[in-house]
Kinemage of the C-alpha trace (Angstrom):
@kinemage 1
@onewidth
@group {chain A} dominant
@subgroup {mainchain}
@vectorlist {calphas} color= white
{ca unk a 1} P 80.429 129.723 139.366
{ca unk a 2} L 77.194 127.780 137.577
{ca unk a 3} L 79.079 127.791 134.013
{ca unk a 4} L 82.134 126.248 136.079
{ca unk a 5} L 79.954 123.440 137.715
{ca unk a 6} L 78.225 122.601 134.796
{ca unk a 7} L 81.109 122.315 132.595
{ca unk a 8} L 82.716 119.921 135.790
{ca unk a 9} L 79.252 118.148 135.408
{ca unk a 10} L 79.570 117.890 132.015
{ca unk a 11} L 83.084 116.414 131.452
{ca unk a 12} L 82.498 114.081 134.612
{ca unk a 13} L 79.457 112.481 132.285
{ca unk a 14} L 81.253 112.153 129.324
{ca unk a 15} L 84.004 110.558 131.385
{ca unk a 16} L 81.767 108.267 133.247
{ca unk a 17} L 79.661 107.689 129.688
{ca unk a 18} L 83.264 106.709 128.304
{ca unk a 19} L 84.282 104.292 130.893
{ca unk a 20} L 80.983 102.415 130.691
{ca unk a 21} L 80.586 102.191 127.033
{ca unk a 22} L 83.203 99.560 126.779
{ca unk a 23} L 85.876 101.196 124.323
{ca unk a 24} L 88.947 100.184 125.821
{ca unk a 25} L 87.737 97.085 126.942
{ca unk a 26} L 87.058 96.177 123.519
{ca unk a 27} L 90.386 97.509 122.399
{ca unk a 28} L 92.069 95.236 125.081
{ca unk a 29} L 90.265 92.521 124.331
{ca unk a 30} L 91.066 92.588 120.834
{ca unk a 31} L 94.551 93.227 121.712
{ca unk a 32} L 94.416 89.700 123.413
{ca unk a 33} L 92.764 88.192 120.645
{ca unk a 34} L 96.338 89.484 118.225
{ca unk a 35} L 98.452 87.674 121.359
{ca unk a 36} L 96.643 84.765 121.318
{ca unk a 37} L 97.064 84.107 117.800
{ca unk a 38} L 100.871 85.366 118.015
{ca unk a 39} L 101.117 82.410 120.428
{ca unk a 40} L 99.531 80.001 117.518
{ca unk a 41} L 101.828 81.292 114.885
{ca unk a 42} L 105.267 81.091 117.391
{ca unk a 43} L 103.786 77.459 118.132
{ca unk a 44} L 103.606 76.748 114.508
{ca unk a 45} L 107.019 78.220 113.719
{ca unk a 46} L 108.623 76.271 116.477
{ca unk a 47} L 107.396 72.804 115.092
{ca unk a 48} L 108.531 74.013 111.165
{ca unk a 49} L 111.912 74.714 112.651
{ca unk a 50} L 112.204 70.895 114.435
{ca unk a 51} L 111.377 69.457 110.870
{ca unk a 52} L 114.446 69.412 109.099
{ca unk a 53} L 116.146 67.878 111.964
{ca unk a 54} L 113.889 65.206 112.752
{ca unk a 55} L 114.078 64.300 108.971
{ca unk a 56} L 118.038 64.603 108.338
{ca unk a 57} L 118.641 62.279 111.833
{ca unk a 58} L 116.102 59.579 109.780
{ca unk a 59} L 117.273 60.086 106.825
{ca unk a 60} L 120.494 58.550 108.073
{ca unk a 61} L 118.900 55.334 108.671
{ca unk a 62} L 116.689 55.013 105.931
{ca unk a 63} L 117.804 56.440 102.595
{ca unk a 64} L 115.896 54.751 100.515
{ca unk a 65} L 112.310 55.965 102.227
{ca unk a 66} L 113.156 59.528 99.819
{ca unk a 67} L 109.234 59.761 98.648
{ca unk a 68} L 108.282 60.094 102.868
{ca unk a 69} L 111.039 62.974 103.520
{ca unk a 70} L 110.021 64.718 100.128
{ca unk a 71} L 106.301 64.932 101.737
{ca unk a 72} L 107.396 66.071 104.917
{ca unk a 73} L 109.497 68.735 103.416
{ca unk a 74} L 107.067 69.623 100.727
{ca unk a 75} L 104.181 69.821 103.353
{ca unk a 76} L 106.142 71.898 105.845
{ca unk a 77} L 107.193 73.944 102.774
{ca unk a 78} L 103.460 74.567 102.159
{ca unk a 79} L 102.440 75.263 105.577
{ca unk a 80} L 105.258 77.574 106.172
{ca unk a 81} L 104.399 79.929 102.989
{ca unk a 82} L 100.228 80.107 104.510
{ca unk a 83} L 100.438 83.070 106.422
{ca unk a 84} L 97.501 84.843 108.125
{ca unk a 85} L 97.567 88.755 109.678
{ca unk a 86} L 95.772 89.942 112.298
{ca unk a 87} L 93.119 91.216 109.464
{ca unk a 88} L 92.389 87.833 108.599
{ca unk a 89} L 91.189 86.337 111.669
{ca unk a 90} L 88.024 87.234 110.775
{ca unk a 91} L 87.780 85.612 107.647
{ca unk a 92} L 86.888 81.828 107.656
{ca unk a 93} L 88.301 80.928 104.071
{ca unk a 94} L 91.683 82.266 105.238
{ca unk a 95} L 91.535 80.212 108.738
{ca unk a 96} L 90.815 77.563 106.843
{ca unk a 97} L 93.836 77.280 104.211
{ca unk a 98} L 95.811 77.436 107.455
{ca unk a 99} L 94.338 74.710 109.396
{ca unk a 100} L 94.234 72.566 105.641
{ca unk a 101} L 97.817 73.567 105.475
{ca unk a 102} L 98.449 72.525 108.784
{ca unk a 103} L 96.633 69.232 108.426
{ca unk a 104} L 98.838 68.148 105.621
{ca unk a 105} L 102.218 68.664 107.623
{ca unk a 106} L 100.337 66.178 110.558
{ca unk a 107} L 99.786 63.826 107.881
{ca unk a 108} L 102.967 63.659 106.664
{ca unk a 109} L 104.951 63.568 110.287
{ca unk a 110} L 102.775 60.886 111.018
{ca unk a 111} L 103.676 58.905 107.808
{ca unk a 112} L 107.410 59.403 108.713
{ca unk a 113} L 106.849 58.164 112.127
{ca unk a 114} L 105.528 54.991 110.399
{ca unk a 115} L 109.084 54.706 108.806
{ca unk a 116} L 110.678 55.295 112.166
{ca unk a 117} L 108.559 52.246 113.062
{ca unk a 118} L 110.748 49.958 110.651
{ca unk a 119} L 114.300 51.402 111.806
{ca unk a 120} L 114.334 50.052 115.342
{ca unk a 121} L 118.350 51.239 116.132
{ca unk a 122} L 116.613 54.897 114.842
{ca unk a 123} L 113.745 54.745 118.153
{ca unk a 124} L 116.979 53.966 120.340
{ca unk a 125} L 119.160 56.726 118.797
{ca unk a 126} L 119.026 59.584 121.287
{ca unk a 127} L 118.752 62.102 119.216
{ca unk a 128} L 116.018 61.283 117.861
{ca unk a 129} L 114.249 60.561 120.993
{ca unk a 130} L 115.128 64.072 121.896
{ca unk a 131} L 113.846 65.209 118.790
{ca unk a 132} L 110.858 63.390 118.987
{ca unk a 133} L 110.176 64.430 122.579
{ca unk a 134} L 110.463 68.214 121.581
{ca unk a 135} L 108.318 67.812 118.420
{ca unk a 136} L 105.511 66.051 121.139
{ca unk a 137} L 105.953 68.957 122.932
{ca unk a 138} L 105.512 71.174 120.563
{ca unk a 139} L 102.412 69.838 119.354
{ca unk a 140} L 100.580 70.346 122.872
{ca unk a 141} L 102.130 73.686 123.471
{ca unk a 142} L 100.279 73.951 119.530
{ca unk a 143} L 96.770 73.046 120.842
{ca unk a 144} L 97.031 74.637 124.129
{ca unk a 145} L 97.499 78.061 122.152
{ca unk a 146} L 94.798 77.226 119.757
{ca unk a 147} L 92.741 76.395 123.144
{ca unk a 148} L 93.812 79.960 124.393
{ca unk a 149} L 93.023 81.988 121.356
{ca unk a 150} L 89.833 80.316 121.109
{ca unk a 151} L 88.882 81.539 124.225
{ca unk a 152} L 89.986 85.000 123.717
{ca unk a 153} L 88.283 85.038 120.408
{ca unk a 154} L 84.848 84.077 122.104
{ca unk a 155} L 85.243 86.717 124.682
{ca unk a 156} L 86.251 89.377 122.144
{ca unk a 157} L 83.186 88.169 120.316
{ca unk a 158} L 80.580 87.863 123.117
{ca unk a 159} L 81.997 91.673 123.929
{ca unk a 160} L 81.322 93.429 120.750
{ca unk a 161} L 77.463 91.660 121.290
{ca unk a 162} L 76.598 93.291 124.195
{ca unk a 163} L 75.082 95.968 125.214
{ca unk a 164} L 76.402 98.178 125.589
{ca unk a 165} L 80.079 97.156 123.860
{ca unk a 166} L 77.626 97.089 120.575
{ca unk a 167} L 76.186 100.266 120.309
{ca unk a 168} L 80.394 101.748 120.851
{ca unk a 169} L 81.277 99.629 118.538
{ca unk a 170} L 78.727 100.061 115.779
{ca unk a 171} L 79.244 103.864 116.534
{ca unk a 172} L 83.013 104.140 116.879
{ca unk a 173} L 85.147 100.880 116.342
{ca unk a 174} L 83.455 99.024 113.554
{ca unk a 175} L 85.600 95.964 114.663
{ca unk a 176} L 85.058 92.838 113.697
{ca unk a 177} L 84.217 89.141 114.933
{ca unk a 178} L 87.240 86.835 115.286
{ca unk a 179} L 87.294 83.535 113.774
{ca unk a 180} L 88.071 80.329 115.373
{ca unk a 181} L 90.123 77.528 115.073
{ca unk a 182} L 87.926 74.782 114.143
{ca unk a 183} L 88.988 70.896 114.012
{ca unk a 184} L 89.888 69.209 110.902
{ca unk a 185} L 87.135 67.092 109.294
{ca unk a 186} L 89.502 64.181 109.539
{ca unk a 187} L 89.487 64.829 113.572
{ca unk a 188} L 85.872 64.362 114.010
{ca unk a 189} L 85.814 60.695 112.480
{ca unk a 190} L 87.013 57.969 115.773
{ca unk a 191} L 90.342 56.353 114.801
{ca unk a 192} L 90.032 52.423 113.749
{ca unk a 193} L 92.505 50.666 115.728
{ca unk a 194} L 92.956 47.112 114.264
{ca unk a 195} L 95.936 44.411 115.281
């Protein structure tokens, strides 16, 4: 009867040690981190795919603008072929040929909205409006998921910090700190507005 209650004992300490050391909440957490950054990719993907049709409806209006659509489709063509994988979320070089990547597409949409500017019957076409209203779109649903996986990277990272989530993970998990998206250099300079 003593060898039976102190091999209950036993596995009731382990299973209370277990629960408090922070394993699966790591594990889940880290799992949210891989969502998160699902969401940024899907975002990403989404705004590729509305490319090509927001640049064939004005190329119809303005053929002879061919070095703009090259850059958009070169740029898209770049940021398209930068993939990152849940291993490198961690690494700062790889988050950062993204987010350059990235950059250059913005860049180049925004020069090809300055050629919209000079088409006025292309603004008043509805399918481009349409377009246009979906690629808007699709650029806040892009920073709201970078504003989500931020915040699951941070928590994911403040968890593996404490105590006692570190000593688990140092012990069991070896996992890693997350990454996060960062702003553009460009970004942190105030746009000049001039008439």
């Amino acid at each position: 009867m003593k060898k039976r209650a102190f091999f209950l004992s036993v596995i009731l300490s382990l299973t209370a040690a277990l629960t408090g050391c922070g394993y699966n909440t790591m594990q889940q957490q880290e799992e949210k981190v891989f969502k998160a950054w699902g969401d940024v990719e899907a975002s990403l993907q989404r705004r590729a795919d509305l490319i090509p049709n927001l640049v064939e409806t004005v190329k119809g209006y303005a053929a002879h603008e061919r070095e703009t659509f090259e850059a958009v489709i070169n740029a898209r063509a770049k940021a398209t072929s930068v993939k990152l994988s849940a291993d490198d979320l961690g690494d700062p070089a790889a988050l950062q040929r993204l987010q350059q990547s990235q950059g250059e597409l913005s860049s180049a949409l925004s020069r090809l909205l300055v050629v919209v500017e000079q088409y006025p019957d292309l603004k008043a076409n509805q399918n481009f409006r349409d377009l246009q209203n979906q690629l808007e779109g699709t650029e806040n649903r892009i920073n709201v998921a970078r504003q989500r996986y931020n915040q699951a990277a941070e928590e994911f990272n403040s968890s593996i910090r404490t105590f006692p989530n570190s000593l688990t993970n140092s012990l069991l998990l070896h996992l890693k700190r997350k990454e996060y998206i960062k702003a553009d250099e460009a970004a942190k300079a105030a746009p000049k507005v001039k008439f």
